[in-house]
C-alpha positions, -999 to +999 in steps of 0.1 A: +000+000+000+017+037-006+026+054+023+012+089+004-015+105+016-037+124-002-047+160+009-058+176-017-085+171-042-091+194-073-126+189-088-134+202-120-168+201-121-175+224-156-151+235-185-176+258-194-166+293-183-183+331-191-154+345-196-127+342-229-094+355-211-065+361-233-043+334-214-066+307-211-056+272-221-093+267-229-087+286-259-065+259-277-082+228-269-094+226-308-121+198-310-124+188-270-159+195-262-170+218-234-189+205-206-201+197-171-199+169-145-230+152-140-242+155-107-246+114-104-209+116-106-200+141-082-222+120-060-203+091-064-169+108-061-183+121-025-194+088-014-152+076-028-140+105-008-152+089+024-129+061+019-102+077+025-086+082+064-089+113+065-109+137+036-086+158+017-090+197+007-114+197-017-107+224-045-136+231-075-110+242-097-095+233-131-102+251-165-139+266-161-157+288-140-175+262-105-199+285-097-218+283-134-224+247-130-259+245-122-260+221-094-234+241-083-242+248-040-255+211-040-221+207-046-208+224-021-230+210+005-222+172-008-180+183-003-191+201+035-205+168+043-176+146+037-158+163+066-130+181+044-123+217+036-135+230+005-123+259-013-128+273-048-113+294-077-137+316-094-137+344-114-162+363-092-187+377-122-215+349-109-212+360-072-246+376-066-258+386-029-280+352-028-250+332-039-227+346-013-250+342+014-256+303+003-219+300+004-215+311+043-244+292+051-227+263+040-194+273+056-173+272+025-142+276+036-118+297+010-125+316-020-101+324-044-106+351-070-086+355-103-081+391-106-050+399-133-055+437-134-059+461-107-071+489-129-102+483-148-088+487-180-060+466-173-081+441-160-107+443-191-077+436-214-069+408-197-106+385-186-128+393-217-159+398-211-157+404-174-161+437-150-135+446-125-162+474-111-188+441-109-165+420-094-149+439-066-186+452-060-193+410-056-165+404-031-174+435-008-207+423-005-197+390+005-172+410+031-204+429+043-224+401+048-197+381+069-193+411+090-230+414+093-228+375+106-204+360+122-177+385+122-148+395+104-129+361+106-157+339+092-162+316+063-154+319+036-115+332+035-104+349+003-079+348-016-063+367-047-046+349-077-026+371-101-015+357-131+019+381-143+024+394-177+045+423-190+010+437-195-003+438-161+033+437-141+030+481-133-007+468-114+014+444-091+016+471-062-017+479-061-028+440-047-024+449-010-049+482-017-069+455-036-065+428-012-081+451+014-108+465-001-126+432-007-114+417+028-088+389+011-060+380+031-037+361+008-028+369-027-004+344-046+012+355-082+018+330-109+037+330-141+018+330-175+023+296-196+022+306-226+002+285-248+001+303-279+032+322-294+018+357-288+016+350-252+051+337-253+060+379-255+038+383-219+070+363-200+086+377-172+105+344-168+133+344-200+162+348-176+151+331-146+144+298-167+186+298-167+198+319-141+223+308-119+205+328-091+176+301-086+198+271-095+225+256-066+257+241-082+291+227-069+303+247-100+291+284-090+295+302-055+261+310-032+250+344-019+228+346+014+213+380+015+197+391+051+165+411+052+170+445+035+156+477+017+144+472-017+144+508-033+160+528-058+191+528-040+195+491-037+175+476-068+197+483-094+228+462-071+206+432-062+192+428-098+230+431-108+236+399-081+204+381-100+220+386-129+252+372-122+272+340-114+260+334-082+234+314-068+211+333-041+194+324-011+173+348+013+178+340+050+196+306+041+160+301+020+172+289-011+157+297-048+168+263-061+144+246-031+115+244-058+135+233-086+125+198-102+099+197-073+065+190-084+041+207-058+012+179-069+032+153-060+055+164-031+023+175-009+000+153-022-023+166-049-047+147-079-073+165-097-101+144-110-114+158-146-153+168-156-155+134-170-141+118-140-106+109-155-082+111-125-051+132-134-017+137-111-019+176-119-035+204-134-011+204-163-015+172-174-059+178-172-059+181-209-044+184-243-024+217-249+001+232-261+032+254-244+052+278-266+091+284-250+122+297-267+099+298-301+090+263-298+059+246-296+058+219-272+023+196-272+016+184-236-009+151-239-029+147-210-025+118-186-049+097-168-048+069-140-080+059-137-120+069-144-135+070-112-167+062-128-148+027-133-128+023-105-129+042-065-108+070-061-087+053-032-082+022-061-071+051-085-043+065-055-032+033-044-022+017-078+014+006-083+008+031-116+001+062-097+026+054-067+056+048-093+044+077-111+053+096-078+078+080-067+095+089-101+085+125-100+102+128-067+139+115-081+129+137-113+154+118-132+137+139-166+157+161-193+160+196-181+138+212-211+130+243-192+168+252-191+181+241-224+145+243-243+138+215-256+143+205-292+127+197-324+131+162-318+109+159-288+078+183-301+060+167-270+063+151-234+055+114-253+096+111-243+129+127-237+167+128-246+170+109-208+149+083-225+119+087-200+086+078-217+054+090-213+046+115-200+082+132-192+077+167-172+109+181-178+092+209-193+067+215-165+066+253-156+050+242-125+081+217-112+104+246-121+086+275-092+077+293-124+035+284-122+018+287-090-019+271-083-040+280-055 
């Protein structure tokens, strides 16, 4: 039996989203069909849940908007009951007064909110078809009605995700301000994967995917830096140290810690798909493409199991998924990220280190470079 536990569940109940947002994977899936979970399923996958020791965090996240599913709350209320934390990523636009006062009822316990503009027509750029005015207007209302109930520390938490581009990097300031205006107390800031070539010119990664600053080596010295000003007086020197020889760490905090580390497996993470195909991450969900160094690269997606065929804790527990971990912990793939890739591997199918499918050497995610929430 593995000795991993699992304590964290994404749930992507819907790929169907109201928004069209420049970045979206969504956007390239060609022929894959939109569509929801049916609520049978969902069912099912609560009743699997309880199987478990202990229920994991579960997430309704993936690519689509949760809270446009239409058996959305029941949802909510079928996740509540299996004991576990449940938390969501949303783009806010659906988050009407009744909703929000459903969602504390139920004691959700963490919202997470994608804004990726702090100005409105930053932000309009960005998430077609959405309002920032309508959206921060949502999430104070949901702040007013917790402070009209319980209090200021009740259900649900929020939380802000920020996905950075050249084109929104100047609004990156303004997220505290943001933060608390619509009572958030967490905002985490991801990379952009780029999965068409125009987004490839929206990186603010080209250096840091080679750097010597985030990447320990017997072959290159180590600089710890203590707690300090960062102004105009000592930006222009510790961008100087980023950019050269010299590997840094913070406090004896290392950059290189999150190197070949894949956050899904390390801390225990699967994501189970709208048409209940169980997945080790959100990258490998579906089909896509990733553009790097003026490449394409096709990801293929990569299942373990359906749980409509087999239980979750089956799924988990196979010697498939465990060696699948254990592998992604030794990492022994090609470092594409670093020397990007080439045109003889247009995929992950394999690698130059002779790793079959699927190789995640190219992960953005294993590299510190993509966050999820």
């Amino acid at each position: 039996m593995t000795r991993d536990r699992l304590t964290k569940l994404y749930v992507e109940i819907t790929t169907d989203c109201n928004l069209d947002c420049t970045m979206c994977e969504r956007r390239t899936w060609g022929d894959e069909p939109f569509g929801a979970m049916p609520p049978e399923m969902f069912q099912s996958l609560m009743e699997q849940v309880r199987a478990f020791p202990a229920p994991p965090v579960i997430h309704f996240g993936g690519y689509g908007e949760p809270t446009s599913h239409p058996q959305f709350l029941e949802f909510v209320r079928l996740a509540k009951e299996t004991g576990a934390v449940v938390e969501m990523t949303t783009n806010g636009t659906l988050l009407t007064k009744k909703l929000a006062q459903a969602l504390i009822e139920l004691d959700m316990d963490r919202i997470v909110v994608s804004f990726d503009g702090v100005t409105p027509e930053v932000y309009a750029d960005i998430r077609v078809h959405s309002s920032f005015k309508k959206v921060v207007s949502n999430f104070r209302e949901l702040f007013r009605l917790k402070l009209r109930g319980k209090g200021r520390h009740s259900n649900p938490q929020v939380g802000i995700a920020f996905v950075a581009m050249k084109r929104n990097i100047n609004d990156l300031p303004k997220l505290p301000t943001l933060a608390t205006t619509i009572g958030a107390w967490d905002i985490q800031v991801s990379n952009v994967v780029p999965h068409y070539p125009e987004m490839e010119a929206e990186i603010l990664y080209d250096n840091a995917l080679t750097s010597n600053a985030f990447r320990e080596s017997r072959w290159i010295p180590t600089m710890s830096l203590p707690k300090m000003d960062l102004n105009s007086g000592t930006a222009d020197a510790l961008g100087s140290v980023f950019d050269s020889r010299v590997s840094v760490s913070w406090l004896d905090s290392t950059f290189s810690a999150y190197n070949d580390y894949c956050k899904f497996v390390q801390e225990g993470y699967a994501v189970v798909r709208r048409d209940g195909e169980v997945s080790p991450c959100l990258s490998l969900l579906h089909d896509h493409p990733i553009y790097l160094y003026g490449r394409r690269k096709d990801v293929v997606s990569y299942s373990l199991g359906n749980i409509a065929r087999q239980p979750l804790r089956e799924i988990w527990e196979s010697p498939e998924y465990t060696a699948f971990r254990q592998k992604l912990r030794d990492f022994p793939f090609s470092p594409c990220t670093t020397c990007g890739g080439c045109e003889r591997f247009a995929s992950n199918i394999e690698d130059c280190n002779h790793n079959d499918y699927p190789t995640c050497g190219g992960c953005l995610w294993a590299q510190g470079l993509v966050q999820c929430p």
